[in-house]
C-alpha positions as CSV (number, residue, x, y, z in Angstrom):
1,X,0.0,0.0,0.0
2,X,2.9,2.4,1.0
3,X,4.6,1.4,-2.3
4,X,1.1,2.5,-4.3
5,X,0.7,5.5,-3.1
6,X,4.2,6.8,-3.4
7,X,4.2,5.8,-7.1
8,X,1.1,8.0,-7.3
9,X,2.7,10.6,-5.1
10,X,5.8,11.1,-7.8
11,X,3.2,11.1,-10.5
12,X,1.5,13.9,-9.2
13,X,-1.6,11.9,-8.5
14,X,-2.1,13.7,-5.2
15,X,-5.9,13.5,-5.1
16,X,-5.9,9.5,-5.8
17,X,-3.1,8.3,-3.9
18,X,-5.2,4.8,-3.0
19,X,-8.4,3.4,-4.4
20,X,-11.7,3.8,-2.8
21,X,-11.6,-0.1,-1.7
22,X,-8.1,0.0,-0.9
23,X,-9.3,1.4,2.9
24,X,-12.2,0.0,4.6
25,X,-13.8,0.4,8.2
26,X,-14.1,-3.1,9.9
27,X,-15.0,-2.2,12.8
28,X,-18.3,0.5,13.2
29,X,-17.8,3.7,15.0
30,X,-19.5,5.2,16.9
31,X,-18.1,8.4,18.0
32,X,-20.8,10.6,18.0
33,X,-22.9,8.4,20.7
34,X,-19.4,8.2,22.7
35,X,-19.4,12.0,22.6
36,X,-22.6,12.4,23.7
37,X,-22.1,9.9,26.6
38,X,-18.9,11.7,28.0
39,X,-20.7,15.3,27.3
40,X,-23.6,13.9,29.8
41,X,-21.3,12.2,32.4
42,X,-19.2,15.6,33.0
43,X,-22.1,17.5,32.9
44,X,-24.1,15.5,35.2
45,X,-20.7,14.9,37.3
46,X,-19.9,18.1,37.3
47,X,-23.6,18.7,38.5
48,X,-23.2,17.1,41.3
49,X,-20.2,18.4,42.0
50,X,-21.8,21.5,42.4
51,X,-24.8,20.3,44.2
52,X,-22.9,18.2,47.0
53,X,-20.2,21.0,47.4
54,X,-17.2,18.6,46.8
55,X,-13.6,20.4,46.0
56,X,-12.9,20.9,42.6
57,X,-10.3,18.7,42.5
58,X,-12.4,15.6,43.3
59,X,-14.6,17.0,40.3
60,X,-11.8,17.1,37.7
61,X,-10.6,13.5,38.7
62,X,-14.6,12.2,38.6
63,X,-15.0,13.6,35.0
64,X,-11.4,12.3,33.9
65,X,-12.6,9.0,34.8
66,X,-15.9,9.1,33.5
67,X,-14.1,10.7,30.5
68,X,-11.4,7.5,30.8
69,X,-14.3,5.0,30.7
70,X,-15.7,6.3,27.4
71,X,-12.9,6.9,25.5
72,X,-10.7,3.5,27.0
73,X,-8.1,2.9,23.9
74,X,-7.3,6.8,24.0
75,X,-7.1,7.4,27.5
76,X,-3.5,7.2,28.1
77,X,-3.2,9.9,25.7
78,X,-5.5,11.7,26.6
79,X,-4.2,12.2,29.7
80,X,-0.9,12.5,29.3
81,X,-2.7,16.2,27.4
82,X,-4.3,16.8,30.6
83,X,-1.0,17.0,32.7
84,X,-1.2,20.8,32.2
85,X,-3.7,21.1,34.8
86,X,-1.4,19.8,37.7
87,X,-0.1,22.8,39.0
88,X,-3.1,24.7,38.7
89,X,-5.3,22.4,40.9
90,X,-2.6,21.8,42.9
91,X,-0.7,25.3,44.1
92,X,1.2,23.9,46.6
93,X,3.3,20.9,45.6
């Protein structure tokens, strides 16, 4: 495959590097409903949160793991983007 489409590449075929066949989907996705779910499980988390007057550093780790549970295969990656946030939430360590 990576021999096909660098033959088209040097031929200047840049807008037909692989056939429409040559790449196909097995497995469904479903990104949009796994959206949705992690957009309802911070919002609802972060909800109660608000409602039960817990720190906000117990509501940034609930929705991380909520976020963690929907998202499994990309988590680790996702949070190594989320290592930012340390030093804000916690000041003094």
């Amino acid at each position: 495959m990576m021999l096909k489409i660098s033959e088209r590449y040097a031929e200047g075929k840049g807008g037909a590097l692989l056939d429409p066949g040559d790449l196909q989907d097995t497995q469904p996705r479903h990104e949009a409903l796994r959206l949705s779910v992690a957009v309802g499980l911070v919002a609802g988390l972060a909800l109660i949160a608000k409602a039960m007057n817990l720190p906000h550093q117990i509501a940034v780790a609930s929705t991380v793991i909520a976020a963690t549970l929907v998202y499994r295969r990309a988590a680790m990656a996702g949070l190594g983007v989320l290592a930012f946030l340390y030093p804000p939430l916690f000041p003094g360590k």
